[in-house]
C-alpha positions in Angstrom: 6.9 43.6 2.2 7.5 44.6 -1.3 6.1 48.8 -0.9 3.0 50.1 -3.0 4.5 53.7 -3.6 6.8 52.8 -6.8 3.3 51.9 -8.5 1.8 54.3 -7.5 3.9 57.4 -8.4 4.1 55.3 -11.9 0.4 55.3 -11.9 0.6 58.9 -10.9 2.8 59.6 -13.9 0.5 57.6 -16.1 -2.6 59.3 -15.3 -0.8 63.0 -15.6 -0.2 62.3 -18.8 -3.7 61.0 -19.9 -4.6 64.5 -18.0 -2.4 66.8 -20.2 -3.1 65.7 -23.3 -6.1 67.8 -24.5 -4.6 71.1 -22.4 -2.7 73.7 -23.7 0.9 74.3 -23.2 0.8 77.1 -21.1 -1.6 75.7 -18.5 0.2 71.9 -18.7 3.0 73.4 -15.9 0.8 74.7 -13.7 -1.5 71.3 -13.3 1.4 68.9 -13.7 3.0 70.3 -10.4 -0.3 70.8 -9.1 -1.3 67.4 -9.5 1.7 65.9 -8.8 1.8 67.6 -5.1 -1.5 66.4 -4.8 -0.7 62.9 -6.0 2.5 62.8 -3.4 0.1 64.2 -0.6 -2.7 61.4 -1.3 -0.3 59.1 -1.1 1.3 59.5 2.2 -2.5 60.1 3.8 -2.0 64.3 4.1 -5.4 65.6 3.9 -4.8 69.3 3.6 -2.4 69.4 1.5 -4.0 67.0 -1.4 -7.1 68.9 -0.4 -5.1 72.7 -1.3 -2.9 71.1 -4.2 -6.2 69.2 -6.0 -8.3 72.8 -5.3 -5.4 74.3 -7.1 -5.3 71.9 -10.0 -9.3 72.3 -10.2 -8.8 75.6 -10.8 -6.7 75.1 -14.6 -9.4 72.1 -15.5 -12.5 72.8 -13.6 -14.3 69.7 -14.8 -11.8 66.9 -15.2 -13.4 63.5 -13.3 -10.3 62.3 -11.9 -9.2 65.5 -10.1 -12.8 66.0 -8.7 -13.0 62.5 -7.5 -9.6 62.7 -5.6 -10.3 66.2 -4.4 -14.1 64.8 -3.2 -12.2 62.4 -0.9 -9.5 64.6 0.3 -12.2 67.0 1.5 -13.9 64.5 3.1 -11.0 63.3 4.8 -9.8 66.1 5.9 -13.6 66.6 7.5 -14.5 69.7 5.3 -17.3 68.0 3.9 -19.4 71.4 3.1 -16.5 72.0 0.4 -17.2 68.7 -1.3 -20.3 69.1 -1.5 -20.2 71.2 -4.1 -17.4 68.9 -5.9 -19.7 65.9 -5.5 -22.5 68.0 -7.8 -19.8 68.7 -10.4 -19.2 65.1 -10.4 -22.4 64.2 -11.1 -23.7 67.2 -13.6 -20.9 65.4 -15.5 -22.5 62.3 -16.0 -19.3 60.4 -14.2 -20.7 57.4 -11.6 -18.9 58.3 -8.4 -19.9 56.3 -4.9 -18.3 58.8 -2.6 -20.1 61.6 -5.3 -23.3 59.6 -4.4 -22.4 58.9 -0.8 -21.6 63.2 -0.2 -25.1 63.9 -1.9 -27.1 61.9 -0.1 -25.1 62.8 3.0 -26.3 66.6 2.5 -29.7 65.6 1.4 -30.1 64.0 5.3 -28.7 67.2 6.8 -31.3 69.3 5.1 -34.0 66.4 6.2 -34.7 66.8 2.6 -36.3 62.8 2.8 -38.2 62.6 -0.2 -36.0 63.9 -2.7 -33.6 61.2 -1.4 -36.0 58.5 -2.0 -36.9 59.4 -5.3 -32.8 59.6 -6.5 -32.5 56.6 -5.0 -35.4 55.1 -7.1 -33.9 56.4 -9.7 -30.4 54.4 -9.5 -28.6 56.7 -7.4 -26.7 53.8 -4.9 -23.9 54.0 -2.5 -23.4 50.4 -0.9 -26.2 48.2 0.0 -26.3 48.8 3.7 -25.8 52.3 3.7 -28.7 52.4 1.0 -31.4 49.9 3.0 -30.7 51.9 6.1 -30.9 55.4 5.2 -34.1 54.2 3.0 -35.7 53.5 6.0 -34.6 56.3 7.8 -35.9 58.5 5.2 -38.9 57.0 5.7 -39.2 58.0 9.5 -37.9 61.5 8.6 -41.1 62.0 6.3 -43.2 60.4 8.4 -43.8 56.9 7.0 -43.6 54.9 9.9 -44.9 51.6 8.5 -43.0 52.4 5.6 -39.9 52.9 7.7 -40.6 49.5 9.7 -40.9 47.3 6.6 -37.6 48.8 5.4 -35.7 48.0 8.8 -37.2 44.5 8.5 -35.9 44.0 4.8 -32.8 45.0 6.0 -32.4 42.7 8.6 -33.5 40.1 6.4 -30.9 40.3 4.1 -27.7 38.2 4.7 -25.6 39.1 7.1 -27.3 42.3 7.8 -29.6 41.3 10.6 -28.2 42.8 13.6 -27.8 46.2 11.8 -31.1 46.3 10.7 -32.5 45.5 14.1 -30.6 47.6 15.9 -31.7 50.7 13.9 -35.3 49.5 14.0 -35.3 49.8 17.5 -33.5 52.9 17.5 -36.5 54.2 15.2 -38.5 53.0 17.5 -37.4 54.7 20.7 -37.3 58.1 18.6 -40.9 57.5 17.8 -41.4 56.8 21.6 -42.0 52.8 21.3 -39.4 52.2 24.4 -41.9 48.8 24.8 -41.1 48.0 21.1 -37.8 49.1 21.6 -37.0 46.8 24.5 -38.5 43.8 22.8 -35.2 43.7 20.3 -32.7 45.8 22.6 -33.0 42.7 25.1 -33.1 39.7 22.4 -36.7 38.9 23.2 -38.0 39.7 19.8 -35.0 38.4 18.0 -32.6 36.9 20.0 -29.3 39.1 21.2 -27.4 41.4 19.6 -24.2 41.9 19.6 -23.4 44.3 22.5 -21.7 48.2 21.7 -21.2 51.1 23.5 -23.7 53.1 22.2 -26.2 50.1 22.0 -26.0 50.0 25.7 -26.4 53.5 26.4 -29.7 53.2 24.5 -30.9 50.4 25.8 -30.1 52.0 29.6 -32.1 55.0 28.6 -35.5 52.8 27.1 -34.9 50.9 30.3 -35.4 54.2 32.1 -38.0 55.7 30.1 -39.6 52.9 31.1 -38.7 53.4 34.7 -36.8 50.9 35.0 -33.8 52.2 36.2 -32.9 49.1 38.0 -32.5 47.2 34.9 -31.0 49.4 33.1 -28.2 49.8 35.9 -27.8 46.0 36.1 -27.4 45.8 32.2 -24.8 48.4 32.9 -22.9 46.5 35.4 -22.7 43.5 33.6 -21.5 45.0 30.9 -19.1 47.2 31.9 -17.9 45.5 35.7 -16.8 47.7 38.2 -14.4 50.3 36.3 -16.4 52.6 34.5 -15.1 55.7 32.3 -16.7 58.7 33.6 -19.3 59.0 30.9 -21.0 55.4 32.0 -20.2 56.2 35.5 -22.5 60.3 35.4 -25.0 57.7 33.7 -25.4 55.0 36.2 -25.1 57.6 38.8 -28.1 59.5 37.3 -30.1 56.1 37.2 -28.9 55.3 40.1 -30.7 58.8 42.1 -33.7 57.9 40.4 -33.5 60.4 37.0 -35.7 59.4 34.0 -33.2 59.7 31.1 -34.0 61.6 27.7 -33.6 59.1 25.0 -31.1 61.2 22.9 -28.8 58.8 20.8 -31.0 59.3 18.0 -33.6 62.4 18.1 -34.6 62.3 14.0 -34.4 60.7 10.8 -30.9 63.0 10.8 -29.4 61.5 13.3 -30.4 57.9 12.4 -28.4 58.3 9.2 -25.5 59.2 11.0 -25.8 56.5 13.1 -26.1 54.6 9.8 -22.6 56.0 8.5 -21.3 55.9 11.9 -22.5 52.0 12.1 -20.5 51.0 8.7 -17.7 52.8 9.8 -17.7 50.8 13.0 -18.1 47.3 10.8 -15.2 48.6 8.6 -12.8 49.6 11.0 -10.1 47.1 11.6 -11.1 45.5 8.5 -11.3 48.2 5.5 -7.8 50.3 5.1 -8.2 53.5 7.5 -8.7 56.1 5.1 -11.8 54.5 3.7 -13.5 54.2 7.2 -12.5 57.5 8.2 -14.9 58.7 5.2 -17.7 57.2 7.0 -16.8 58.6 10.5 -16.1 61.7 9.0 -19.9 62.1 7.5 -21.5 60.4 10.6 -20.2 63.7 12.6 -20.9 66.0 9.5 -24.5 64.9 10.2 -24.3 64.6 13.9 -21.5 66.9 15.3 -22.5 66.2 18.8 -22.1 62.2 18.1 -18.8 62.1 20.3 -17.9 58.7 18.9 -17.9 59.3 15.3 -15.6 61.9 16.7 -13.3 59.7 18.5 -13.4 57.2 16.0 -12.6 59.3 13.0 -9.6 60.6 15.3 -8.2 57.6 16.3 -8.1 56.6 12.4 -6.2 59.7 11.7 -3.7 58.5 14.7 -3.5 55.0 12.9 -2.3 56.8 9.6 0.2 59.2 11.4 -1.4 62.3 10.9 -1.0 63.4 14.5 -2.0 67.4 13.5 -5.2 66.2 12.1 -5.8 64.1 15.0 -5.8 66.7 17.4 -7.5 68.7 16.0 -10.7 66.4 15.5 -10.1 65.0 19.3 -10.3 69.3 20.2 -14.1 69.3 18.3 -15.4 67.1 21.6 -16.9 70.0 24.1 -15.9 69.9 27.8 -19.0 69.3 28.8 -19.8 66.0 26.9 -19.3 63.0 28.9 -16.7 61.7 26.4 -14.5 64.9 27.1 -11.9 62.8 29.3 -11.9 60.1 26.4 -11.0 63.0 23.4 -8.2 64.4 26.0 -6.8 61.1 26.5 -6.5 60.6 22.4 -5.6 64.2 22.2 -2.8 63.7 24.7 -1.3 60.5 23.3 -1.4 62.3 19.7 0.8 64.8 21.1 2.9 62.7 22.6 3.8 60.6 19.5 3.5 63.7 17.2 6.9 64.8 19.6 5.2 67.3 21.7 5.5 65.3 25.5 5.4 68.6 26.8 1.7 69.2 25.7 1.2 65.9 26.2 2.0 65.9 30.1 0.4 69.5 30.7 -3.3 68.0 28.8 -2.9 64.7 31.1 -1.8 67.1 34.2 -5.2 69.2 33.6 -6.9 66.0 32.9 -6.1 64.8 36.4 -7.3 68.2 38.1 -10.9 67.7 36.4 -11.2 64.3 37.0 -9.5 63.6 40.1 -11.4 60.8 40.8 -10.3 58.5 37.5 -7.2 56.2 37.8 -7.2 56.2 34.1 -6.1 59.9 33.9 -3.3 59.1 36.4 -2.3 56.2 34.8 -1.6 57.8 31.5 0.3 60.4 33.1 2.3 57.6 35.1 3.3 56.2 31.9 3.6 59.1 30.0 6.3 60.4 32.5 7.9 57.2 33.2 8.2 57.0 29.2 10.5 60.4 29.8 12.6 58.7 32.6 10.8 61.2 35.0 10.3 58.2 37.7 10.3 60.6 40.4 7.3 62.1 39.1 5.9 59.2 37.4 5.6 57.4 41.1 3.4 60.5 42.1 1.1 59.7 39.5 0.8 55.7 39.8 0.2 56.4 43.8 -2.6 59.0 42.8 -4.3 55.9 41.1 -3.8 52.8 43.2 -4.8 55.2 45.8 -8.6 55.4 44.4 -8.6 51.5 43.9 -11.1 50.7 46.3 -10.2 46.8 46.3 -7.8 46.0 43.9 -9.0 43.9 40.7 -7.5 42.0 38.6 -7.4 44.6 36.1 -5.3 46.9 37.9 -2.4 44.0 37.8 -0.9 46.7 35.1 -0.8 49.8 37.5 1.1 47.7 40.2 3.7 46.6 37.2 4.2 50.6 35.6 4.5 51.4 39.5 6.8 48.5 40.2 9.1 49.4 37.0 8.8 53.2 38.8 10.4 51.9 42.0 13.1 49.7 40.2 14.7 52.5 38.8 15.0 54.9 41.3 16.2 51.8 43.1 13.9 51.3 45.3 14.1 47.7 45.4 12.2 46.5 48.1 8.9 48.7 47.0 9.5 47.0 43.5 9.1 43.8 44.5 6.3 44.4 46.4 4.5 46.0 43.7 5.3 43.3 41.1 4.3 40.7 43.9 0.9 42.4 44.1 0.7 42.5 40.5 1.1 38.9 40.3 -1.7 38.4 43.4 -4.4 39.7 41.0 -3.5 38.0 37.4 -0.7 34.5 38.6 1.2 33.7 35.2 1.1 37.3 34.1 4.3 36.7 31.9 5.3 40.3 31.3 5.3 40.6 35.5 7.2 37.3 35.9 10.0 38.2 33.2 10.7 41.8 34.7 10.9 40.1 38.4 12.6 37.3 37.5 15.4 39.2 35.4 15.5 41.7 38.1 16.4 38.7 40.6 19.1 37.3 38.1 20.7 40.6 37.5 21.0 40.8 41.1 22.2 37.5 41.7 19.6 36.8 44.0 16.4 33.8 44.5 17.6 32.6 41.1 16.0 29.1 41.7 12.6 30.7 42.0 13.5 33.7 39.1 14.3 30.4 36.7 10.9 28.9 37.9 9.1 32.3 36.9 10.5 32.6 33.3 10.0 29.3 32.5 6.6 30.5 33.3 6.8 33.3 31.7 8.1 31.5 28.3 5.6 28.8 28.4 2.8 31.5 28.5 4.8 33.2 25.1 6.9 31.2 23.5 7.7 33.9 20.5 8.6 36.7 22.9 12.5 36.7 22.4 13.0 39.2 25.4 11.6 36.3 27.9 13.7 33.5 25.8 16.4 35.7 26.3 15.9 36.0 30.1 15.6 32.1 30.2 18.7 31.8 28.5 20.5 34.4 31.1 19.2 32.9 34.2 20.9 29.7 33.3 23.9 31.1 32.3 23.9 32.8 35.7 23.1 29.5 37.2 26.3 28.1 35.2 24.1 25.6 33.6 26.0 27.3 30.6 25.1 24.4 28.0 21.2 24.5 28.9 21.5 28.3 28.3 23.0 28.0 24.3 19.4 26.6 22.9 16.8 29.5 24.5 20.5 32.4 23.4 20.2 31.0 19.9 16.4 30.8 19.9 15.9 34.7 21.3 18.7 36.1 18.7 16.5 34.5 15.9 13.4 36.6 17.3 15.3 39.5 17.8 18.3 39.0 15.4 19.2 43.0 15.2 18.5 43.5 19.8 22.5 44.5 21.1 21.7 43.1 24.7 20.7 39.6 22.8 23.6 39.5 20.9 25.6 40.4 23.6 24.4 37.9 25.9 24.3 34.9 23.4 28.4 35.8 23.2 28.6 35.7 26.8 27.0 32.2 26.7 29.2 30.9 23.6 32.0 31.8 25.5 31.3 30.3 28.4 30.9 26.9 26.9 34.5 27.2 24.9 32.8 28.5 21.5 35.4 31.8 21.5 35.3 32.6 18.1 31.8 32.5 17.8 31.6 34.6 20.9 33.6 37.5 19.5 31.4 37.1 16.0 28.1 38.1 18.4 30.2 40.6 20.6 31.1 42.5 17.3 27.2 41.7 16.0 26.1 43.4 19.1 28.0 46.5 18.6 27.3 46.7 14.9 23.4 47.8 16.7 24.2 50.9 18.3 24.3 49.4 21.9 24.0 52.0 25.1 28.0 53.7 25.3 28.4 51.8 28.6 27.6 48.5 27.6 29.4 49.3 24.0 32.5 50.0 25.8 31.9 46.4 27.9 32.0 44.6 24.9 35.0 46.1 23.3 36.8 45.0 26.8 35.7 41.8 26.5 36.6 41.6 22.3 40.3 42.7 24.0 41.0 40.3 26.7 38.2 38.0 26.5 35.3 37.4 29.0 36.7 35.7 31.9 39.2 38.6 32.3 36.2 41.1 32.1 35.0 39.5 35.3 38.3 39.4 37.0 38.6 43.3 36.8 34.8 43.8 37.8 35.5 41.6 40.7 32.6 39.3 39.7 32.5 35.7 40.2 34.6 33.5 37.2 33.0 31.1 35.2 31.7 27.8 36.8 29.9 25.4 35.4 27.0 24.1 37.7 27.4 20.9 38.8 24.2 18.8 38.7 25.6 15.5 39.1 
């Protein structure tokens, strides 16, 4: 893929110079490598510093549109929104159209609960996007009191196209606040208007109407269906409070305030996966500004930053979730895998560590540690953690296929064979045809030269169930080399080096299998392909040996078996 960032630093270059050419001499430095920092910043998604080197070029032209509108978002990104506020109202006394400028305004306007002056900007022209603007319409409504008002603008929401389920949802969110639970039901369920589409949060709510309308039953059976038997620890305090007969607080939305951050904090939901990341992060970002105790907007807005490599960022929003909300063990989990890819394992592994010591109870927690240290070759350790978890599984589900695997890989290389194979047999009890499961076991077999028959059986499983993956291909291909069906094997060698053209161990093997059906020079070409990609030092020095003397007098000296072809007739 052709990159964006020559066009962009000559767009950069082009819009510098539109900047300099009204300013003086003296202050044309000091912007242009202002701006130009800035520029570089924005374009490689760092917040802070396009957020310092744009407040720096405000500084030498205080009102220039283009500067405010790109410091506006940095701010926003970087989740100082109280700093762009003020850049949003220089914006605007400007006369420049902005969305985000409108977007910020209107944001603060709902934080102050200051309803009606929204309404009458927004008669006025002020818009952001249609669904943002229908939604926090009604909400402002609600906040000043208009409930009929507020219920005919939920209902023209929903009738717009597309837009149904989001303006039901917040209707019955309005609802509940007002203390309809009986309204609230009627579309939470479908009766009034046929299903929604289930969320997270859409099920909490509906479990707390359920209960404020004490029906606690229900509103665990909606739980259990939903969610099944493993439950994070957040659903799991909740069913257990319905479950010893607590009325819950309906507390997902208390006001008109936190509707419209469940308004930005819906949109950001829609957008995400769809929209680039930095553009949904804005809405996350000003769903928490609104609502900081709104733990997913948190999370969300976090996991963004994670998706566009700013790791710092990332932990820091994952750190604003308090240890006593119930997604705490969700924001340490994000927190901890930020570390970990940001290059600090070490923080990584002591969050996860206290993460297993406060929720003791949670095979998640012990599962990410498992991985985590098996990720460091720290097996020893990494078994520890595995046993911690499959140790809480009750009866094991088909789920928890993946924690037998990580523990079976565990036991493989500490050589612990026999424990392997039991583990990956389990793993294949609860999911049959799992084809990551059946590739590792049946390659283990072939490497070992043993139950090849039923090792080919499981990665022609394996390969039917993913034909593209070119590590199974590649195993198919080795197991019937092994087998000495040498001319069966060249097709699936071929086939894996053109999915993995640049693997060593592919290369390497599809030169083994060229040489074993009299193809020597072509051997030697993948030998030398092989080491041209940085292979481990042992294997490197394998191949050389076998570029030297050739193949079949690699085997001689490793005392292996020579070439044989299998004979099938």
């Amino acid at each position: 893929m052709t990159s964006d960032r020559p066009r962009l630093a000559i767009a950069a270059a082009a819009g510098l110079s539109v900047l300099m050419l009204a300013m003086p001499a003296k202050a044309q430095q000091g912007l242009s490598g202002a701006y130009l920092a800035a520029r570089h910043a924005s374009m490689y998604g760092d917040y802070r510093a396009a957020a310092q080197y744009y407040g720096e070029a405000l500084v030498r032209d205080p009102s220039n549109p283009r500067l405010l509108e790109n410091a506006l978002t940095a701010y926003v990104g970087l989740g100082q929104v109280d700093k762009a506020v003020p850049v949003a109202r220089r914006l605007e006394s400007g006369a420049n159209t902005s969305q985000m400028a409108n977007l910020v305004i209107v944001v603060e306007q709902a934080r102050r609960g200051d309803w009606a002056q929204f309404l009458a900007d927004l008669e006025a022209g002020r818009k952001t996007a249609p669904l943002v603007d229908a939604l926090l319409a009604a909400w402002a409504h609600f906040g000043e009191g208009q409930m009929s008002e507020a219920l005919a603008a939920f209902d023209a929401a929903a009738e717009t196209t597309g837009l149904k389920a989001f303006g039901l949802y917040h209707k019955a969110l309005a609802l509940a606040a007002a203390g309809d639970f009986e309204g609230a039901d009627r579309i939470l369920s479908g009766e009034a208007e046929g299903p929604l589409r289930a969320t997270r949060r859409g099920i909490i709510a509906h479990a707390q109407v359920l209960s404020q309308l004490e029906r606690n039953g229900a509103a665990i059976e909606l739980i259990d269906a939903t969610f099944g038997i493993e439950l994070d620890p957040g659903i799991a305090g909740l069913r257990a409070r319905l479950a010893a007969g607590e009325t819950l607080a309906f507390d997902i939305v208390r006001d008109a305030t936190d509707g419209a951050s469940e308004v930005l904090y819906t949109v950001a939901g829609a957008l995400n996966g769809d929209a680039v990341d930095s553009y949904t992060l804005m809405y996350a970002r000003l769903a928490e500004y609104l609502a900081p105790s709104n733990a997913d907007a948190i999370l969300l807005a976090a996991t963004l930053l994670e998706a566009q490599e700013r790791y710092e960022l990332a932990i820091e929003t994952y750190a604003h979730v308090p240890s006593d909300d119930p997604a705490f063990y969700a924001a340490e989990l994000g927190r901890a895998e930020a570390m970990r890819r940001a290059g600090d394992v070490e923080g990584a592994i002591s969050v996860l560590r206290g993460l297993t010591e406060d929720f003791p109870d949670v095979p998640i927690v012990h599962v990410t540690l498992g991985d985590t240290l098996r990720g460091e070759e720290r097996y020893d350790a990494a078994l520890e953690a595995y046993d911690a978890a499959i140790a809480l599984f009750e009866d094991p589900a088909q789920p928890q296929w993946i924690v037998y695997y990580a523990r079976g890989i565990a036991h493989e290389r500490l050589d612990m064979w026999p424990e392997a194979e039991a583990d990956f047999r389990e793993a294949l009890e609860l999911q049959p045809d799992q084809p990551q499961v059946l590739n590792y076991l049946g390659y283990s077999f072939v490497e070992m030269q043993t139950n090849l028959d039923e090792a080919l059986g499981m990665i022609e499983r394996a390969v039917e169930a993913r034909p593209g993956d070119g590590y199974i291909t590649d195993s198919l291909g080795w197991v019937l080399y092994r087998l000495g069906r040498y001319g069966e094997a060249v097709p699936h060698m071929e086939r894996a080096a053109e999915l993995m053209p640049i693997d060593p161990i592919v290369n390497d093997h599809l030169g083994d299998v060229y040489w074993a059906v009299g193809r020597k020079t072509e051997a030697r070409f993948q030998w030398r392909r092989a080491l041209s990609f940085d292979p481990e030092e042992e294997e490197a020095e394998r191949i050389r040996r076998k570029l030297e003397v050739g193949l079949d007098r690699v085997l001689e000296e490793e005392g292996a078996p020579p070439l044989s072809a299998a004979n099938d007739g």
